[in-house]
Every structure is written in structure tokens, then in C-alpha cells.
C-alpha positions in Angstrom: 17.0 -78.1 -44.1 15.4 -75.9 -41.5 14.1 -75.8 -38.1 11.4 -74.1 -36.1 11.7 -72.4 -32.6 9.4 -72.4 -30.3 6.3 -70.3 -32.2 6.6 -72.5 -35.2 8.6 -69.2 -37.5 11.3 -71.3 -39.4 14.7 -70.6 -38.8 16.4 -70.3 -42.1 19.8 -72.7 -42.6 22.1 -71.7 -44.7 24.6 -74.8 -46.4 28.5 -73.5 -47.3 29.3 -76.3 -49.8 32.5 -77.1 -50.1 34.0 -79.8 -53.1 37.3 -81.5 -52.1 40.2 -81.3 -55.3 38.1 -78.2 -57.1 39.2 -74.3 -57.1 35.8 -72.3 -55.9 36.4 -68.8 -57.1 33.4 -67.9 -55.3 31.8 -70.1 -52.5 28.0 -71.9 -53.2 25.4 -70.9 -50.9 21.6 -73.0 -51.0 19.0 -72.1 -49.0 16.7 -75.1 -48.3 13.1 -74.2 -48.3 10.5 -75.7 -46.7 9.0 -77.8 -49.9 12.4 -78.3 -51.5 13.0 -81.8 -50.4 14.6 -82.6 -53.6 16.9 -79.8 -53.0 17.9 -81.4 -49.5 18.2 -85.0 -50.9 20.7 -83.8 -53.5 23.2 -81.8 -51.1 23.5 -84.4 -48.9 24.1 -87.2 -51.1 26.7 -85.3 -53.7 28.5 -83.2 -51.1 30.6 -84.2 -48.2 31.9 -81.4 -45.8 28.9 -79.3 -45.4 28.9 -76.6 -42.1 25.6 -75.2 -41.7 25.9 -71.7 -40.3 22.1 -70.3 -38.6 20.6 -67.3 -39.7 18.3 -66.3 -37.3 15.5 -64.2 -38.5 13.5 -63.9 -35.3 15.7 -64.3 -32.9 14.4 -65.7 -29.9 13.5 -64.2 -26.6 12.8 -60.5 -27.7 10.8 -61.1 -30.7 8.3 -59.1 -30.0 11.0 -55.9 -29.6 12.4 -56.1 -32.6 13.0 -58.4 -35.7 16.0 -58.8 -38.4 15.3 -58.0 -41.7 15.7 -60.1 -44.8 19.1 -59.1 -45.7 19.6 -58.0 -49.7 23.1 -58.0 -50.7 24.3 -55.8 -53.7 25.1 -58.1 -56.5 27.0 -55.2 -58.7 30.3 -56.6 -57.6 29.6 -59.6 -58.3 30.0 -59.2 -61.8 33.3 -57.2 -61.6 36.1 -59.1 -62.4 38.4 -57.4 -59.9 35.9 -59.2 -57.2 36.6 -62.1 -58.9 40.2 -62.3 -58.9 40.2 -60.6 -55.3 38.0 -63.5 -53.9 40.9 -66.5 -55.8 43.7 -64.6 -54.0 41.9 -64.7 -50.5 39.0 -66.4 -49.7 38.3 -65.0 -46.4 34.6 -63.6 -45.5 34.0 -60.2 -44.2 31.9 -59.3 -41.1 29.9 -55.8 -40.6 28.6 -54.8 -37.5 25.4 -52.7 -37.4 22.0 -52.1 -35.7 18.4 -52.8 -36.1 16.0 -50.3 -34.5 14.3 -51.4 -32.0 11.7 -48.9 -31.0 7.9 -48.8 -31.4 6.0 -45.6 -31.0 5.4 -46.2 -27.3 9.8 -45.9 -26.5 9.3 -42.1 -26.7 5.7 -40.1 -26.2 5.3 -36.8 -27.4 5.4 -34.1 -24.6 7.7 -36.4 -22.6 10.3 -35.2 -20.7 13.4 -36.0 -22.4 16.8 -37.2 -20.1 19.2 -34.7 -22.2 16.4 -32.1 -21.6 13.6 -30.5 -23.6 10.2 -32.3 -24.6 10.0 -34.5 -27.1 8.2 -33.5 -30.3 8.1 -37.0 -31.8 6.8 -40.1 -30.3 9.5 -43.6 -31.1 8.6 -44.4 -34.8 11.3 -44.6 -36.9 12.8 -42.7 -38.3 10.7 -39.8 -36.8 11.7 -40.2 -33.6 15.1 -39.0 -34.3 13.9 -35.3 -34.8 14.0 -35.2 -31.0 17.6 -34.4 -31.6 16.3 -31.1 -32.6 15.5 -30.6 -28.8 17.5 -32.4 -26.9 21.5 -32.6 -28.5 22.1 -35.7 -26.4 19.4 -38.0 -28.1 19.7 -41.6 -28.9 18.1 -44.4 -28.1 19.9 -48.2 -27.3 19.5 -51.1 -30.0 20.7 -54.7 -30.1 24.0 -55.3 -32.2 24.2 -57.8 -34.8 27.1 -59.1 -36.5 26.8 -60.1 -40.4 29.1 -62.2 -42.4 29.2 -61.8 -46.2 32.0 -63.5 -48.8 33.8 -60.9 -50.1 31.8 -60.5 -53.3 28.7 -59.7 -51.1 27.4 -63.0 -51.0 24.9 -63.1 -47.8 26.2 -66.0 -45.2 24.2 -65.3 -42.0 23.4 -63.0 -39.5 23.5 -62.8 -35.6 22.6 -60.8 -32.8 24.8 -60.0 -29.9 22.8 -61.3 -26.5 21.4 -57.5 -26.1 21.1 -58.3 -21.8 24.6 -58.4 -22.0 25.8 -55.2 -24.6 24.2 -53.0 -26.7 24.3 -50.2 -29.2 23.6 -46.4 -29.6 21.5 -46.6 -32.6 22.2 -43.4 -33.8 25.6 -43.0 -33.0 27.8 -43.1 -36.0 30.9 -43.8 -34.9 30.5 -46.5 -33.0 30.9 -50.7 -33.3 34.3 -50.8 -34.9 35.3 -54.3 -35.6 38.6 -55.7 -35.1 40.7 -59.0 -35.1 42.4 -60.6 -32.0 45.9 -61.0 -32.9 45.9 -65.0 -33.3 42.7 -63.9 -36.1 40.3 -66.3 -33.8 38.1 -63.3 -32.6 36.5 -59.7 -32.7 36.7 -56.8 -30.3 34.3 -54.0 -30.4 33.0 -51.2 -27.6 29.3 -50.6 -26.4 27.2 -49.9 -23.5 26.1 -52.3 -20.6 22.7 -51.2 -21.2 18.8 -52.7 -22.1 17.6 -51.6 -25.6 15.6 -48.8 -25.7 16.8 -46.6 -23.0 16.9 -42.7 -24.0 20.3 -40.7 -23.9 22.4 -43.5 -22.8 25.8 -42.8 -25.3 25.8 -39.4 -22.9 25.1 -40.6 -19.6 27.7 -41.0 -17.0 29.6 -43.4 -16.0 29.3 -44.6 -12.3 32.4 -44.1 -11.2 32.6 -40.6 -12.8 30.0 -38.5 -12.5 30.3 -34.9 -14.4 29.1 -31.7 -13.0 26.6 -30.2 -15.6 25.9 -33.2 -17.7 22.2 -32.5 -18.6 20.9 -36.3 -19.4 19.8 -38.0 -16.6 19.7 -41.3 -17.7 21.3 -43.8 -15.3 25.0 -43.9 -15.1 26.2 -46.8 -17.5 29.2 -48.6 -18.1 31.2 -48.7 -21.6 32.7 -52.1 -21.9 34.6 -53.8 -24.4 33.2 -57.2 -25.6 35.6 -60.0 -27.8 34.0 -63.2 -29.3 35.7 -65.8 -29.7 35.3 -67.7 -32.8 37.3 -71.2 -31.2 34.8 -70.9 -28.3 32.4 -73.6 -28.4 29.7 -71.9 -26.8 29.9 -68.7 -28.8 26.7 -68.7 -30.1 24.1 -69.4 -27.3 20.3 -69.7 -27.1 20.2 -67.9 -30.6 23.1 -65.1 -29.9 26.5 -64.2 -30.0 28.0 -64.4 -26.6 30.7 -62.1 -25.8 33.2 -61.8 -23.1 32.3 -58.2 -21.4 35.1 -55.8 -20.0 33.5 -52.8 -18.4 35.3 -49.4 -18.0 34.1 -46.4 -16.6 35.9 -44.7 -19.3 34.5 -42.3 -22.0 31.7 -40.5 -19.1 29.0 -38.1 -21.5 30.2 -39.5 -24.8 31.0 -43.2 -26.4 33.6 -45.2 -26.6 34.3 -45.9 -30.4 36.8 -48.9 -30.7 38.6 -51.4 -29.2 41.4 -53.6 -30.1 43.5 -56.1 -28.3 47.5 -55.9 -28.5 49.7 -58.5 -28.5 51.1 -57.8 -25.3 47.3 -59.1 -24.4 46.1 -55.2 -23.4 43.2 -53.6 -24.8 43.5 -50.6 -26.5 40.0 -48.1 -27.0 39.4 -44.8 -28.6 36.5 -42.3 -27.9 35.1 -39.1 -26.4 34.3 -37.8 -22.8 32.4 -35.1 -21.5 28.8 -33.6 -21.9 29.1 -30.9 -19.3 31.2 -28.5 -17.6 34.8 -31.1 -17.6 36.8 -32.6 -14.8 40.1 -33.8 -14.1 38.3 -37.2 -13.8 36.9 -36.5 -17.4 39.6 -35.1 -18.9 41.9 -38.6 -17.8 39.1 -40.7 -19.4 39.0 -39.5 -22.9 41.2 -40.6 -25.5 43.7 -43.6 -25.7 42.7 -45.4 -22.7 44.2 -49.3 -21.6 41.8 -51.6 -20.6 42.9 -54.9 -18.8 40.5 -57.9 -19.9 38.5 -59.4 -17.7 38.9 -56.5 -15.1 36.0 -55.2 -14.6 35.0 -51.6 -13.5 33.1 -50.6 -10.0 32.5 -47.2 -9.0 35.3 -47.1 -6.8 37.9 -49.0 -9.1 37.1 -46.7 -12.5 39.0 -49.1 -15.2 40.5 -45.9 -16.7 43.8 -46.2 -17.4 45.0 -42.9 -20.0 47.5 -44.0 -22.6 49.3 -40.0 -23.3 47.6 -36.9 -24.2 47.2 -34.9 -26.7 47.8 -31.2 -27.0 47.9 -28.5 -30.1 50.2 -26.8 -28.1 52.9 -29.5 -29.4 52.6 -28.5 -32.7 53.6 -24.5 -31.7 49.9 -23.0 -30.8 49.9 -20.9 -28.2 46.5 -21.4 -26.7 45.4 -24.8 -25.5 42.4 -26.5 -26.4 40.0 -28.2 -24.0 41.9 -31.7 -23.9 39.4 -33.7 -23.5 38.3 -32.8 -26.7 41.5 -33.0 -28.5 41.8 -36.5 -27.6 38.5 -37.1 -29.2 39.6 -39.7 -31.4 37.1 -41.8 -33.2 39.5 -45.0 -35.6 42.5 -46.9 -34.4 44.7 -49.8 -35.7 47.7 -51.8 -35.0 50.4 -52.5 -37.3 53.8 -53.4 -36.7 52.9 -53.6 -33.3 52.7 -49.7 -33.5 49.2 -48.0 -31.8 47.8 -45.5 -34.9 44.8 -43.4 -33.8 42.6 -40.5 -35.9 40.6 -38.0 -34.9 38.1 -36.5 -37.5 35.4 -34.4 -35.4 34.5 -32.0 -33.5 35.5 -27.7 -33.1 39.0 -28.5 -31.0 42.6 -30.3 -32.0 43.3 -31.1 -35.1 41.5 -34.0 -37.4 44.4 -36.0 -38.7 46.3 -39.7 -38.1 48.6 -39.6 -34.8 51.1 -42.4 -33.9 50.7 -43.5 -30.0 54.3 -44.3 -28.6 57.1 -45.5 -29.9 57.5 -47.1 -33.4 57.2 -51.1 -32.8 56.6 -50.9 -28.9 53.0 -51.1 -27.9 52.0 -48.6 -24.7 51.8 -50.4 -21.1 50.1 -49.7 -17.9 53.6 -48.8 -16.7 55.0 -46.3 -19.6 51.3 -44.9 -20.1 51.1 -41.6 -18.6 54.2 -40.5 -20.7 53.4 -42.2 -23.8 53.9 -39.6 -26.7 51.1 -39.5 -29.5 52.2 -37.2 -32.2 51.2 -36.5 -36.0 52.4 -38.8 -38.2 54.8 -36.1 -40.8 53.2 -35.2 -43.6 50.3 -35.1 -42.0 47.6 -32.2 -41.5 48.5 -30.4 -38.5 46.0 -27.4 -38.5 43.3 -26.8 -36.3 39.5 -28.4 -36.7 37.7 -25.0 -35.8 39.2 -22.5 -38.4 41.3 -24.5 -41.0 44.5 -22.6 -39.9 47.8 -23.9 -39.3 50.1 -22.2 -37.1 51.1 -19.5 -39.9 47.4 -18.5 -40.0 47.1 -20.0 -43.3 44.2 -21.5 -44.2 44.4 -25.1 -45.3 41.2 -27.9 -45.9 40.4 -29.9 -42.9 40.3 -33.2 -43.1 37.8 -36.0 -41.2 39.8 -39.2 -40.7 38.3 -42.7 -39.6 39.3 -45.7 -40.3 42.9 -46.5 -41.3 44.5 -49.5 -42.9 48.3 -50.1 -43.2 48.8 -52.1 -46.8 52.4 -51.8 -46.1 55.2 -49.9 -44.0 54.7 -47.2 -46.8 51.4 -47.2 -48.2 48.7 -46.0 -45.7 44.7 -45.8 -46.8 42.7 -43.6 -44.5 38.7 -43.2 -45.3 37.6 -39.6 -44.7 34.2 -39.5 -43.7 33.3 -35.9 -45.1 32.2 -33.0 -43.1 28.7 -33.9 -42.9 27.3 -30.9 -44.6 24.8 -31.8 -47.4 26.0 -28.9 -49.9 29.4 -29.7 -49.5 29.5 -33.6 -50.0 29.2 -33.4 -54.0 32.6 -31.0 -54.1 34.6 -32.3 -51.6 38.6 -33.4 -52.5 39.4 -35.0 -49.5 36.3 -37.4 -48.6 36.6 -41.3 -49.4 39.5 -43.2 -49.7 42.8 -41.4 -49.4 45.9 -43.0 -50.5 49.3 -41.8 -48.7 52.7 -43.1 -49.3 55.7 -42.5 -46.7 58.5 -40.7 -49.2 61.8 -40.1 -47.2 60.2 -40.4 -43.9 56.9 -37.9 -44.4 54.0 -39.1 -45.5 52.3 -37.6 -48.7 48.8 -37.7 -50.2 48.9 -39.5 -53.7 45.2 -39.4 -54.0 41.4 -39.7 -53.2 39.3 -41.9 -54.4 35.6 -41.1 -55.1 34.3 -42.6 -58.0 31.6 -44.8 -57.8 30.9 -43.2 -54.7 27.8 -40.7 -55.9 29.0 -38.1 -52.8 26.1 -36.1 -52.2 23.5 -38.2 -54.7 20.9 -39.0 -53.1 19.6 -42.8 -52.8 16.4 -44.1 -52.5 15.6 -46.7 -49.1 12.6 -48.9 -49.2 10.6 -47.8 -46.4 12.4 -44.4 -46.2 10.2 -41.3 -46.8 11.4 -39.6 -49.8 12.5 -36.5 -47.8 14.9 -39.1 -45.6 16.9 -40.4 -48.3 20.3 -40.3 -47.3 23.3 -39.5 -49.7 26.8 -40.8 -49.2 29.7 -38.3 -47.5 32.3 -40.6 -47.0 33.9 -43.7 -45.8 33.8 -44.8 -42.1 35.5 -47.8 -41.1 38.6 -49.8 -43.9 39.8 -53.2 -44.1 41.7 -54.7 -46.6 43.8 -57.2 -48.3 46.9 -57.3 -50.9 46.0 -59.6 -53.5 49.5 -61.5 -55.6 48.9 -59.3 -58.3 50.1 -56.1 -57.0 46.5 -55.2 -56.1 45.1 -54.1 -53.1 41.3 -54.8 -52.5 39.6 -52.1 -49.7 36.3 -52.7 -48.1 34.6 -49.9 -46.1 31.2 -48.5 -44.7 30.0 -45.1 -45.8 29.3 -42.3 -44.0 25.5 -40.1 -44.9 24.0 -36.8 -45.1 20.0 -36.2 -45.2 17.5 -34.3 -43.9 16.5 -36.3 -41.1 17.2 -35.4 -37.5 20.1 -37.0 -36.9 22.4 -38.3 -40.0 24.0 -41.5 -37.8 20.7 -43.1 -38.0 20.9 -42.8 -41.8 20.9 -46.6 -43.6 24.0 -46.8 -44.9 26.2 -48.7 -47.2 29.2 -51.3 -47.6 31.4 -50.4 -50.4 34.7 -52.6 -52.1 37.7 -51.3 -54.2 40.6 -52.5 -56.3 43.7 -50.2 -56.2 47.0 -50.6 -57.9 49.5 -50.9 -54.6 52.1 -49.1 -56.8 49.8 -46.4 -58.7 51.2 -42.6 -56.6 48.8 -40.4 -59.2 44.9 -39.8 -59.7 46.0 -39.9 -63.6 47.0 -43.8 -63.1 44.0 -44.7 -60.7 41.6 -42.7 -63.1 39.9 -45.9 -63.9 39.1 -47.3 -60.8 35.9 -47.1 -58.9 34.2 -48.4 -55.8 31.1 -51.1 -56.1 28.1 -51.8 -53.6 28.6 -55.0 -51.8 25.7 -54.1 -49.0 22.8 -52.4 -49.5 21.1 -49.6 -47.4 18.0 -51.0 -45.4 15.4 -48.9 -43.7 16.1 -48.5 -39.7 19.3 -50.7 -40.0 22.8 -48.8 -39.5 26.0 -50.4 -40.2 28.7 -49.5 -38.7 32.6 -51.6 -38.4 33.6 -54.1 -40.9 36.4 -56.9 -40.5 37.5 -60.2 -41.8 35.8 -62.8 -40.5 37.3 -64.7 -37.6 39.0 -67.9 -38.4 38.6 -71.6 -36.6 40.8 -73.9 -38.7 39.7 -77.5 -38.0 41.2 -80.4 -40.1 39.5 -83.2 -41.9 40.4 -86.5 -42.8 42.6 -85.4 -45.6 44.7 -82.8 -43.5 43.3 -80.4 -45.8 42.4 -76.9 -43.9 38.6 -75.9 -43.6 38.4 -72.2 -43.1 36.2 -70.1 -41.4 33.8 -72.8 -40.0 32.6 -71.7 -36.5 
């Protein structure tokens, strides 16, 4: 089956099958072609329940800007039986957010002058057009967001764009896009920019209710906003796109907002990074843990900012204080047991480790905010992201946390997206997947795992000059499962290093692992390995990854029909 918009390009349909009475370890997928009406006659008159989810390959209305690729999925995992036994225990689908370039060579002309300064050296062909980072350190360049939904053995479902005249992406921007569930699992919540594609610098810009004195891009000021779909929504998918409900903030001014995740108490919660200039007050009040109240919008004179605590080395016995802005730079977050958990893993100032916002079980408000604690979970690293030391003066490895994901109250996986320096990818002991266990009330480190991962091997990209091809540095974003066996199963998206002029517009990966919940040593775990479940793809980044939203609609039996939106 298929259609045909409006310039006769076929829009592919994708059938989920699904058999009444009969155990699908892995879901059946058929793509009906164009001359396959035998193909069509036979679904239809042996199946019953068939959902037809759209993958739009041209999506309409900006065709002529950009274009999704035909998406190849990894099939490596596929034939793992650890995928296989994962997928019986939990048949959920993942989603991945990501980006498609969506530049020609006219978005940037050599010579121009560029909004974070200097002249660019490289018109907007990708991935060229990135070495203009090399002159300007504020460099990016907007790009529509799409959402893809994959089984958990990498199967390919569909993919989507978000309606880019409502939200869009800084394509090169690593850490942005996290993905994350509403707590009744019916929708996603992720951060971006009110902003067209293709306008220069915009993940630096102001915002226009705080302006900071020497920001050097002068792109126009632009809101950050927080966006949830909702999967139960009817009209969630309109005239070709994913339609999300917008917050804006004027949170985050000169940097990005990086996630964004709504409590139960109905309050977002967002992470990220402010200031590209000399500071504020203003700036320094719209970094970090902020609370943003849905469907209040920002204006210039009503900011949206609304701090949740801050962050200090000093807390931890260092004399000197950092610049706080920049030690509330914090980049993953999660909730569990209604319990705020943020990381930080970048930058010269405050320490790159996992902090706990508030109190144990009691999510921050609008009231409690200001003096809402966020310490260091024990156990911890506590020493400082410029030198290594701790408050002895020793010298101890620095970590880069991401994403975090709670399989229990004891056992806490946290990827480590590596320090982003190509000769030190291949040696590193802390980037991956680090397992920690909480052992009398601190937290220790049982392991990393790496294998499978080929840190700091080089892969090739179809489409990629040779001299581009990225190598994996780490893990970004985590989700996960238990599985009934005592198995945990961990998806996450890797982190790159290359040559290229700016590593976050690397193509990247998604990766899957089994891990033995009660395994506490690297001798146990020797065995275990991560698999490709999404391969790289030449000016596409990926960047969050979830489970997939769920719409549970009964049939005539009573039986429960997941996922179907």
C-alpha cells in the first residue's frame, strides 16, 4: 500500500502485523511496493489488526530544503540472542531523536561575515561548512528534528519530522535533543530553539528577555522552549509532521538548553548552559536546573526562568569559587523515585560528576526552588574539571557524565561520553557505560564497559570523505530495561572524535547491551559487549533515545494493542 503527495514521490507505508493467540518474539514489518499487488492482497486477507504507521521520505512543504534519507538499520543485533530474549521480556520500541542537515552551499558564502565573528572560510556544504568553527567558536547552523522509532532489535518502523516552523535543532550541537517520557508514558519532552532552519549561531544567541553584555554572535535573540508530543493526541501528526506543544523560556541565554523532562507534580524540569560573554546576574540565574511551567510562555518582560538551587565547588571545601554559571553547566538529567538526578561532564569549571537536586523522593517546586540543595551523590567524583585535583591536590581521572539510568535504588548506569580528544579515546578507563552500585550509602564504581565499542577506531560513512571518518568516544544519552532474567538490556547513542571542524556534527551511532543486574566485577562482565542497532549516516546526527510512547487502545477481544499511535 502507498500513497503519493502532491509531486507524485510515493510515500512509503509501513504494515506492523500483528497475529491474535501467537508469541512474536520479534514484530513483522512489510513494505508494500508499488508493483507488489500480490503482496497487498495477501496482508489484508490473512491478517486482521494491521496499524499502518507513515514514513515520510519527502516530507512535504520544505522538500526542496532538505530530504530524509533512506534509513539502514544495523542488523548485528539481530542475530544476538540476548536481543532476542530482551525483545520476549519487553516488547516496547525505542525512539532516537536526531538531525538531518539542511544546508546547501548557498546557507554560508565564503568571505561572509559570520554572526559569532570572523569570515567564513567555507561556503554551507556539508560537512565542510563546519570548519567555520575554526573562526568563529560560536558556529552552528539550525536543522529540522526528526524523531525515529525502531523495535528494539533495530528493526526500522518509521520516521518523522518535527513541524520545523514551530522548533528546531542546532545541528551541530552534541548535547542536545534528549528524549524523555511523560510520567503516564503517553509522551516525549525534549528542548530546542524557536528558530527557522538554517540560521547561523543561533545555540549562542540571546535570549530576548536577557540580553548579555559581550556576547559576540549577533544573530537574533531566540527563545529555548520545551516541546512534549503527545502520543494519545489525535492530531499529533499533522500535514506530514509531528506537532508539538511549545513552552518557551528565555532560559539558557549564549548557550543551549540540553533536556527537559516533566515531573509528576506536572513541572518541567531542563538542564543546560548560559553565557557566551562577559556574565550577568540575569545569566548566571538562567543556567542550570531551571523550572519551566507548561504552557507558560516567555516574553521579554516575563523571562520564564525560574532557578531550581545552585551549584558551587566551594561546598565540597575549595576555597576559590568558580564562575557559577559554569558549574551549573549540566548537560543529562532523570527522574527516579520521584528524585531530580542531574550530571555535568564538560567544560574547564566545577566538577564533572552525577549531583542529586533536593531532597530524596520530593521533587523541587516554584516555592522551595531558590534553596533547593544539589549535592554529589557519595561516592562520587568530587574533583575539579580543569586540573583533575581534589581538594588534597591529588590528582584523580576526570570523568564526563551524560546520560544516567536508575535500574534500581542501588544499581546506577551512567554513559561517559569521553574527553573528546582523538589520542586519548583508544586508552580511556572511564568512557562508555559505567556500572555503580550504592554499598552502605556511597556509591561505588563496579565497572566500565567498552567492548564492542572500537573507542577511537575509526569508521567508515558513506558519503564521508575519508579524512572525516569519525571514531566512537563514548556514550551520550541511556535508556533501559530489566528483563525477568536478572538482565538488564541498555540502549545508548555514542559520542565521536574526527578531524572535522566540529566533532557534534559527526554521524554517529545507536548502540544496545546485556548486563548481568547482579555481576559487581569486570572479571564477571568480561564476556559482554555492546552491538550496533543504528548505523552512522552522512550529515544525519543522532542525538536522545527513549521508549516509545504508548497509546493502549482495546480491540474486540479486550486484548491490549501497544504502541499504536
Amino acid at each position: 500500500m502507498y500513497l503519493f503527495n502532491t509531486s507524485g514521490q510515493a510515500i512509503i507505508l509501513v504494515a506492523m502485523i500483528y497475529r491474535r493467540g501467537e508469541e512474536k518474539i520479534c514484530r513483522g514489518y512489510i513494505v508494500a511496493k508499488k508493483d507488489d499487488s500480490s503482496l497487498r492482497k495477501s496482508v489484508y486477507t490473512t491478517y486482521t489488526n494491521i496499524m499502518i504507521p507513515i514514513q515520510y521520505l519527502q516530507p512535504p512543504a520544505i522538500t526542496s530544503d532538505y530530504s530524509l534519507p533512506i534509513v539502514k538499520i544495523a542488523d548485528d543485533w539481530n542475530k544476538d540472542d540476548k536481543c532476542i530474549n530482551a525483545d520476549r521480556f519487553n516488547a516496547d520500541h525505542l525512539i532516537i531523536s536526531g538531525s538531518t542537515y539542511a544546508g546547501t552551499a548557498s546557507t554560508v558564502t565564503v568571505g561572509q561575515t559570520l554572526p559569532g565573528g570572523g569570515k567564513a572560510i567555507a561556503n554551507g556544504t556539508y560537512p565542510d561548512v563546519f570548519n567555520n568553527d575554526t573562526v568563529d567558536s560560536s558556529f552552528g547552523i539550525t536543522s529540522p528534528i526528526f524523531l525515529q522509532e525502531i523495535t528494539t532489535c533495530g528493526t526500522d518502523i518509521r520516521t518523522i519530522y518535527v513541524d520545523p516552523s514551530v522548533i528546531t535543532t542546532s545541528f551541530p550541537s552534541k548535547s542536545e535533543l534528549a528524549l524523555n517520557l511523560t510520567p503516564d508514558g503517553k509522551g516525549l519532552t525534549f528542548m530546542g530553539y524557536v528558530s527557522a532552519i538554517n540560521q547561523l549561531d543561533v545555540s549562542n544567541s540571546n535570549t530576548p528577555g536577557i540580553t548579555e553584555p559581550g556576547n559576540p554572535v549577533t544573530t537574533t535573540a531566540t527563545y529555548r522552549a520545551v516541546a512534549q508530543i503527545n502520543f494519545d493526541d489525535p492530531h499529533f501528526i499533522s500535514h506530514g509532521f509531528l506537532t508539538p506543544k511549545l513552552t518557551t523560556t528565555n532560559a539558557y541565554p549564549g548557550n543551549n538548553g540540553r533536556a527537559g523532562i516533566l515531573g509528576s507534580n506536572g513541572l518541567y524540569y531542563t538542564v543546560g548552559n548560559a553565557g557566551n560573554g562577559n556574565g550577568s546576574p540575569a545569566v548566571t540565574a538562567a543556567a542550570g536546573v531551571q523550572i519551566v511551567i507548561p504552557g507558560q510562555n516567555a516574553t521579554p518582560s516575563t523571562p520564564g526562568t525560574n532557578q531550581v538551587g545552585s551549584f558551587s565547588i566551594t561546598q565540597y571545601g575549595y576555597n576559590t569559587a568558580d564562575k557559577t554559571a559554569k558549574d551549573n553547566n549540566f548537560r543529562g538529567e532523570t527522574i527516579f523515585n520521584n528524585t531530580l538526578y542531574v550530571t555535568k561532564g564538560s567544560g574547564s569549571n566545577g566538577i564533572n560528576t552525577v549531583y542529586q537536586v533536593g531532597n530524596a523522593g520530593s521533587l523541587p517546586t516554584l516555592a522551595n526552588s531558590a534553596n533547593t540543595p544539589i549535592t554529589i551523590l557519595p561516592g562520587f567524583p568530587t574533583n575539579l574539571a580543569k586540573n583533575g585535583k581534589n581538594v588534597n591536590g591529588t590528582v584523580q581521572p576526570i570523568y564526563y557524565p551524560f546520560g544516567i539510568w536508575f535500574a534500581n535504588a542501588t544499581t546506577l548506569y551512567v554513559a561517559d561520553e569521553g574527553d573528546g580528544v582523538a589520542a586519548d579515546a583508544a586508552t580511556s578507563t572511564t568512557a562508555g557505560l559505567q556500572k555503580w552500585s550504592l554499598v552502605n550509602g556511597t556509591w561505588q564504581l563496579d565497572y566500565v564497559l567498552q567492548k564492542g565499542l572500537n573507542l577511537g577506531q575509526k569508521y567508515p560513512v558513506a558519503g564521508l570523505p575519508a579524512a572525516d571518518n569519525p571514531a566512537t568516544d563514548g556514550l551520550r544519552n541511556l535508556t533501559g530495561h530489566v528483563n525477568p532474567d536478572g538482565t538488564v538490556t541498555l540502549y545508548a547513542v555514542t559520542s565521536t572524535i574526527s578531524g572535522s571542524g566540529d566533532q557534534g556534527a559527526d554521524p554517529n551511532e545507536v548502540v544496545a547491551i546485556t548486563d548481568r543486574l547482579s555481576y559487581t566485577t569486570a572479571v564477571q562482565s568480561a564476556s559482554e559487549q555492546f552491538h550496533l542497532i543504528r548505523t552512522p549516516i552522512s550529515g544525519q546526527v543522532l542525538r536522545g533515545i527513549s521508549f516509545a510512547p504508548t497509546n493502549k487502545e482495546k480491540d474486540g477481544s479486550g486484548e491490549d494493542f501497544k504502541r499504536e499511535h
